[in-house]
C-alpha positions as CSV (number, residue, x, y, z in Angstrom):
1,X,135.0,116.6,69.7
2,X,137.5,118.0,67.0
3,X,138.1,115.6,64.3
4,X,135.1,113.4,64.6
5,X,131.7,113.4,63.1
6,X,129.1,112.0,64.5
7,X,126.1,110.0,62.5
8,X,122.9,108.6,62.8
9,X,121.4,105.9,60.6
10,X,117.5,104.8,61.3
11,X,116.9,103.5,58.0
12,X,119.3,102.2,55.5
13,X,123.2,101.7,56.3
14,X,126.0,103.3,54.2
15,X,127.5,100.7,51.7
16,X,131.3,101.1,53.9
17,X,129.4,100.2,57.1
18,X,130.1,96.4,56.1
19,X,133.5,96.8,54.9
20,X,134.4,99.0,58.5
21,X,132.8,95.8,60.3
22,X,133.7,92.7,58.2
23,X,137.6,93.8,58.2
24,X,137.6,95.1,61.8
25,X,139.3,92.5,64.4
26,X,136.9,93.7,66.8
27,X,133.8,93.5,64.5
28,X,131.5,90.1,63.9
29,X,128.7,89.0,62.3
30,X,126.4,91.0,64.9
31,X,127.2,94.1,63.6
32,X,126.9,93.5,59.9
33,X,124.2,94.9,58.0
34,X,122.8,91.9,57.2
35,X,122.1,91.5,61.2
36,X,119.7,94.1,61.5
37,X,117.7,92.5,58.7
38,X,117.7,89.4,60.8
39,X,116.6,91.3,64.1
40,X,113.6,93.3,62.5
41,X,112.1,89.9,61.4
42,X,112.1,88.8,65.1
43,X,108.8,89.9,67.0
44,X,109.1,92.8,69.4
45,X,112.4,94.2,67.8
46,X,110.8,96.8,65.5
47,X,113.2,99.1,65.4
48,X,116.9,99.2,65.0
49,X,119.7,102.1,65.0
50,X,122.9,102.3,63.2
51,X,125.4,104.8,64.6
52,X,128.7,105.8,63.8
53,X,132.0,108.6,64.6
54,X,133.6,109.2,61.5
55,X,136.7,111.3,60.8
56,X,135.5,114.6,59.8
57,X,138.2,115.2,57.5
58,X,138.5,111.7,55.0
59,X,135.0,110.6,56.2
60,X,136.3,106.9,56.9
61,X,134.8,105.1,59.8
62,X,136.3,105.0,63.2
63,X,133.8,103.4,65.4
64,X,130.3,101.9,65.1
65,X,127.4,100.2,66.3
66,X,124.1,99.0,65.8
67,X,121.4,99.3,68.3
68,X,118.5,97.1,68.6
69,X,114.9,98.1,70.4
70,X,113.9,95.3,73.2
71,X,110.9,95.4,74.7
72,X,110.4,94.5,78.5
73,X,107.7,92.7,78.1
74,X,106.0,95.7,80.9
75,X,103.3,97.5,78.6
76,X,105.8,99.7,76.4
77,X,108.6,100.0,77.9
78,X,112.1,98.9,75.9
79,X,115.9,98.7,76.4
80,X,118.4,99.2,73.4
81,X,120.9,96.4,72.9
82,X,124.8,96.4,71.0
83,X,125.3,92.3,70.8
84,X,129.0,92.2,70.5
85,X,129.3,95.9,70.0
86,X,130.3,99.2,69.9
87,X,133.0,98.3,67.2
88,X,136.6,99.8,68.0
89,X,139.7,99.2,68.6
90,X,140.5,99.9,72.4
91,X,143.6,100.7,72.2
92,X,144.5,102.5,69.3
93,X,140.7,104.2,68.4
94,X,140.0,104.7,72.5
95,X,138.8,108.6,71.7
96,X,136.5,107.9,68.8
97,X,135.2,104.8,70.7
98,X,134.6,106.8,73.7
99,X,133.0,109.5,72.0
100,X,130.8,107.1,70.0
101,X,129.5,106.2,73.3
102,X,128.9,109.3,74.9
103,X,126.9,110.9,71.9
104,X,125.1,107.4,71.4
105,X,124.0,107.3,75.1
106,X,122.8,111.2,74.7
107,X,120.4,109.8,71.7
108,X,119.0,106.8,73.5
109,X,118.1,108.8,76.7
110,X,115.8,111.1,74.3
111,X,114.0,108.0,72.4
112,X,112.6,107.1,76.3
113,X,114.6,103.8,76.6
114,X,115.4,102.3,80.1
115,X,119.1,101.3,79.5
116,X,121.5,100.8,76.7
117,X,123.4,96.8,76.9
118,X,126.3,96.4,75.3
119,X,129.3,93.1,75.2
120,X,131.7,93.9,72.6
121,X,135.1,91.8,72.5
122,X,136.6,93.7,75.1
123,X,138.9,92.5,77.9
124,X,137.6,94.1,81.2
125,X,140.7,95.7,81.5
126,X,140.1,97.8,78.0
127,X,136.9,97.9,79.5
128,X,138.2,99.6,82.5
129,X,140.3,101.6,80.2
130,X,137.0,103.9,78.6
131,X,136.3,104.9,81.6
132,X,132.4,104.6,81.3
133,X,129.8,104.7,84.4
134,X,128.2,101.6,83.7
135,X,126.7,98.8,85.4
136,X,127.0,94.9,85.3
137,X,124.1,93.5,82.9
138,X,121.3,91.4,84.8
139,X,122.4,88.4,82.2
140,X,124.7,88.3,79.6
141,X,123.2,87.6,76.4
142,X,126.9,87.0,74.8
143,X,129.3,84.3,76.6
144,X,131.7,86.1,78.5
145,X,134.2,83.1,78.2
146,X,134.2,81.0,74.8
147,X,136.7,78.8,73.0
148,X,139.1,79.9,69.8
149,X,141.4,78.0,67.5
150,X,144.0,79.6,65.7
151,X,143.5,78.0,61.9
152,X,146.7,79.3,60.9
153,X,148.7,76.0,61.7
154,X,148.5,73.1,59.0
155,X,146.3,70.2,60.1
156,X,148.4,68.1,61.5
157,X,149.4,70.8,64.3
158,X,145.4,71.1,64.8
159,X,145.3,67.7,65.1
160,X,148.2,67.6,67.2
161,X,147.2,70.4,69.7
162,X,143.9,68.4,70.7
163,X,143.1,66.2,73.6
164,X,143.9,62.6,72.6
165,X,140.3,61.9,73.1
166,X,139.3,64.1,70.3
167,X,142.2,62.9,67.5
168,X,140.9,59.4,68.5
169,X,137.0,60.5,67.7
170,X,137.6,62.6,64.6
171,X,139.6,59.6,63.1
172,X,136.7,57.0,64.3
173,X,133.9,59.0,62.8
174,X,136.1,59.1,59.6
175,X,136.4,55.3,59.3
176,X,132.7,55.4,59.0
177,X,130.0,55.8,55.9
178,X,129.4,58.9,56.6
179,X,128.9,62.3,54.8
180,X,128.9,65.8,54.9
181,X,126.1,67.9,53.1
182,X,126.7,71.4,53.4
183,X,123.5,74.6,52.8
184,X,124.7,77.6,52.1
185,X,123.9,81.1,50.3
186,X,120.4,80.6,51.6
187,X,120.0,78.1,50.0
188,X,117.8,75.2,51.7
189,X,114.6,73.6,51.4
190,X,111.7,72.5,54.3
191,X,113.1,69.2,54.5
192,X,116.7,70.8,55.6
193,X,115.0,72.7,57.9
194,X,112.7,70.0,59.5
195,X,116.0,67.7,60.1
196,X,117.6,70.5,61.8
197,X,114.7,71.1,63.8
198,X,114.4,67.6,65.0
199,X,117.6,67.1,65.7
200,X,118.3,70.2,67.8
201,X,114.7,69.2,69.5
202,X,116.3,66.3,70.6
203,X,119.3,67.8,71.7
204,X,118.0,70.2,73.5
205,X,115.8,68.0,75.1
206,X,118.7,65.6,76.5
207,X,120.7,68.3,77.5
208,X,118.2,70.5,79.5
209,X,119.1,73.8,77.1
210,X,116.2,76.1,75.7
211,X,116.2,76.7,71.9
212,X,114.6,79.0,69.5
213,X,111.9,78.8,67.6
214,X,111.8,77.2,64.2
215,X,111.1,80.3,62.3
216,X,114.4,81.9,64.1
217,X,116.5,79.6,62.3
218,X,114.6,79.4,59.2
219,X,115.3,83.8,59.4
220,X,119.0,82.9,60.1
221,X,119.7,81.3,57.6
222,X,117.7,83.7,55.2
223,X,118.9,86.7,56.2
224,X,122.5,85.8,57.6
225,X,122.3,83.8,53.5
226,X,126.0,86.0,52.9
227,X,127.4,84.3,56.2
228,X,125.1,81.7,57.6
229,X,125.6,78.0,56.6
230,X,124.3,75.0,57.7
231,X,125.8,71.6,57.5
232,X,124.7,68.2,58.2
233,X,126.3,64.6,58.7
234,X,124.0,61.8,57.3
235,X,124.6,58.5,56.8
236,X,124.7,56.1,53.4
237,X,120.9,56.0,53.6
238,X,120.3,59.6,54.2
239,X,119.5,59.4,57.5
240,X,121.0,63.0,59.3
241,X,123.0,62.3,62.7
242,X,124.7,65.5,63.6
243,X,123.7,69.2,62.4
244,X,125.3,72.6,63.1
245,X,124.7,76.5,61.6
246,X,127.7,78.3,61.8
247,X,128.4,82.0,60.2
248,X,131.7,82.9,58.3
249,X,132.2,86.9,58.8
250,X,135.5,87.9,57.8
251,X,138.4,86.5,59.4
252,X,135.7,85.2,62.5
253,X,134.2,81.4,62.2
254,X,131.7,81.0,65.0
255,X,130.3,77.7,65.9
256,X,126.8,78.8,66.6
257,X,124.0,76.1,67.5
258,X,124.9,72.5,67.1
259,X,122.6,69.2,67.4
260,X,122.8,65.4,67.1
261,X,120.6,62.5,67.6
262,X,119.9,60.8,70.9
263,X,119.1,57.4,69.0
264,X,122.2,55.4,70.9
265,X,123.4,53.2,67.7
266,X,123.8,56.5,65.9
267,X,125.9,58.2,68.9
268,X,128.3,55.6,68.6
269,X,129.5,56.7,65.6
270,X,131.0,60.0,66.7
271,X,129.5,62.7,64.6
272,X,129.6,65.7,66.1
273,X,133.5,65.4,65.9
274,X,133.4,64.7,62.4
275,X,131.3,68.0,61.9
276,X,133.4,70.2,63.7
277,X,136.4,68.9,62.3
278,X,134.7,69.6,58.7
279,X,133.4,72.9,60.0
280,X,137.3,73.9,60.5
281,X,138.3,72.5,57.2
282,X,135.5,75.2,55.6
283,X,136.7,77.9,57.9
284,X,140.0,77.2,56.4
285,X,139.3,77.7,52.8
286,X,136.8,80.8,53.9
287,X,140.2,82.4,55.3
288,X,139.2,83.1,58.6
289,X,141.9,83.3,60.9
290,X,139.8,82.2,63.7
291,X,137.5,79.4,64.9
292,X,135.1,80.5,68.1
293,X,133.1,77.4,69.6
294,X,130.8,80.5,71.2
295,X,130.5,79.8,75.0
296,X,132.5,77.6,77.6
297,X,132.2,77.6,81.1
298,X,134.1,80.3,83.3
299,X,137.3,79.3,84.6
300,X,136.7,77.9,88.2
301,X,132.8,77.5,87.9
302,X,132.5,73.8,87.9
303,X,128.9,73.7,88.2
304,X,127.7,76.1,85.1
305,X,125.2,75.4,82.8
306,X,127.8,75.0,79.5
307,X,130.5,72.7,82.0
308,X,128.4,69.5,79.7
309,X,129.5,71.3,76.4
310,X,132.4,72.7,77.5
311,X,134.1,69.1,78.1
312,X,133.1,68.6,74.3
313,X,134.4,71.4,72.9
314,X,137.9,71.4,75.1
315,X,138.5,67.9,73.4
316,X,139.9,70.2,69.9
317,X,142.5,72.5,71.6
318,X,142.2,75.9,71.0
319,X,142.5,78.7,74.1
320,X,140.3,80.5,76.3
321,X,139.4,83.9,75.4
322,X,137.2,86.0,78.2
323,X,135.7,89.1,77.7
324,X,134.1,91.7,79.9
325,X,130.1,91.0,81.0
326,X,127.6,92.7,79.3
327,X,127.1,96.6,80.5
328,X,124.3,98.8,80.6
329,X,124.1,102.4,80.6
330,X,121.3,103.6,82.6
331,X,118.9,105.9,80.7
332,X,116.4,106.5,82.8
333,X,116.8,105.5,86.8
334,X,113.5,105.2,88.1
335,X,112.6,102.4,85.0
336,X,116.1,101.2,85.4
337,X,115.8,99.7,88.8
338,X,112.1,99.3,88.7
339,X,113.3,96.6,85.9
340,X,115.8,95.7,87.7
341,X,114.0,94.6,91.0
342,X,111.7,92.6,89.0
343,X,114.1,90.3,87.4
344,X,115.8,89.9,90.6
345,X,112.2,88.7,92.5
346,X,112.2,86.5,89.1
347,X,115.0,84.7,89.7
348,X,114.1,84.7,93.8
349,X,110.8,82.9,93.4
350,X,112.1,81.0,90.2
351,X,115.0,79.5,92.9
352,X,112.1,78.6,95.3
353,X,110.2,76.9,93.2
354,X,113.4,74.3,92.3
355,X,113.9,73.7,96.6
């Protein structure tokens, strides 16, 4: 297409890619450089793709995204994955975005993939806008529905825009001996590590919700060190309550796993709103614009797995934001619904097993 230029990147990203992402409003933490260091030190994701449309005459980016190699889990076979991606602006950078796609979909069908995912922070009207054959995802990986703040009003109209419930919490755990520790730049020891671990093993536990694998937040926080931090609230005597990694990218605060103890003297004590509330404080003097709580229950769907944490999270304000489902591109049909059937049958026998 005249005017853009078209590149590939399987090794090392150029030094603007992170300044094109960072300062983008559709860009995140996802698509950052850093992220793909991350990915490759998770097993089965050996390979990752940078691709970008530049403009061929001042060679300033227009659209990019990073592409990361999943395998089935069926002998060889893999799917490429944009979390949160293609970066562009929908509206204004539609042609560069849509071309980005259609040369980045020619690649992947050549490398023997079964389908090309992609959620980026698109409405599904700009979705519907590209114009792109694609099909719903079998699961979204990203939440299609999540909960933002808007940090530029003073405290007291934070404060003021909550539930009552939450005000009444936050001010509670404040009266209290307790303190925030806060890890960042990488910077964290086994100890840190082990507290988180317990405490989202306990969480996770209570709630019904699976979570990683200790080594997954160990990498996060080593190789997310530029954005990832993770904070704790302990009390007088060092013991940790309530825990939380969260990533500052730009403008874009993301709430990203959370944990607190079951132990029913220390849930008294309300510290999971006194972490949040200090998580927005740091957002603040990071200057994003923005705090995401990363996943709330669809509008309507009463019954959904995040309705437990949703109720939580609604108790600081904020507004619903909903973007489109995750999409895949078929790359190669017969693969693409042989994969498909199977995770359907999954789910099928999966369901039987619970009546």
């Amino acid at each position: 297409m005249s005017g853009f230029e078209f590149c590939i990147y399987e090794d090392q990203l150029p030094a603007d890619w992170d300044t094109f992402v960072i300062s983008h409003e559709y860009g995140s933490v996802h698509q950052v450089s850093r992220w793909k260091d991350f990915q490759l030190h998770i097993p089965g994701r050996e390979k990752i793709l940078g691709f970008a449309v530049r403009d061929s005459k001042t060679k300033k980016i227009l659209s990019s995204t990073l592409c990361i190699q999943m395998m089935t889990g069926f002998g060889s076979t893999f799917w490429w994955y944009s979390p949160r991606g293609p970066v562009f602006d929908p509206e204004r950078d539609c042609r560069s975005g849509q071309y980005l796609i259609h040369q980045v979909q020619l690649y992947l069908t050549r490398t023997n993939g079964i389908f090309w995912r992609w959620d980026p922070y698109f409405s599904v009207l700009q979705h519907q806008k590209l114009e792109i054959v694609s099909i719903q995802s079998t699961q979204d990986y990203q939440p299609t529905d999540t909960l933002e703040i808007d940090l530029s009003f003073p405290d007291e109209d934070l404060l003021s825009h909550m539930k009552r419930k939450g005000r009444y919490n936050i001010s509670l755990a404040q009266k209290k001996d307790l303190r925030l520790v806060v890890k960042e730049n990488g910077i964290f020891d086994e100890k840190d590590l082990e507290d988180f671990w317990q405490l989202n093993q306990e969480t996770t536990n209570r709630d019904g919700f699976f979570g990683h694998s200790k080594e997954y937040y160990r990498h996060f926080l080593t190789f997310l060190k530029d954005y990832a931090v993770l904070f704790f609230i302990e009390m007088k005597d060092g013991t940790r309550i309530a825990t939380a990694i969260s990533t500052f990218c730009g403008t874009k605060a993301i709430y990203y796993f959370g944990a607190s103890t079951s132990h029913p003297e220390y849930r008294t004590l309300m510290a999971p709103y006194l972490l949040q509330w200090e998580m927005i404080q740091y957002a603040k003097k990071k200057h994003c614009h923005t705090y995401d709580f990363l996943g709330i229950a669809p509008d309507g769907e009463l019954h959904h797995p995040y309705m437990g944490i949703s109720e939580f999270k609604w108790k600081f304000g904020g507004r619903r934001k909903t973007y489109v489902h995750g999409r895949e591109i078929v790359l190669n049909l017969l693969w693409y619904w042989a994969y498909r059937v199977s995770k359907e049958l999954k789910k099928f026998f999966q369901l039987l097993k619970k009546h």
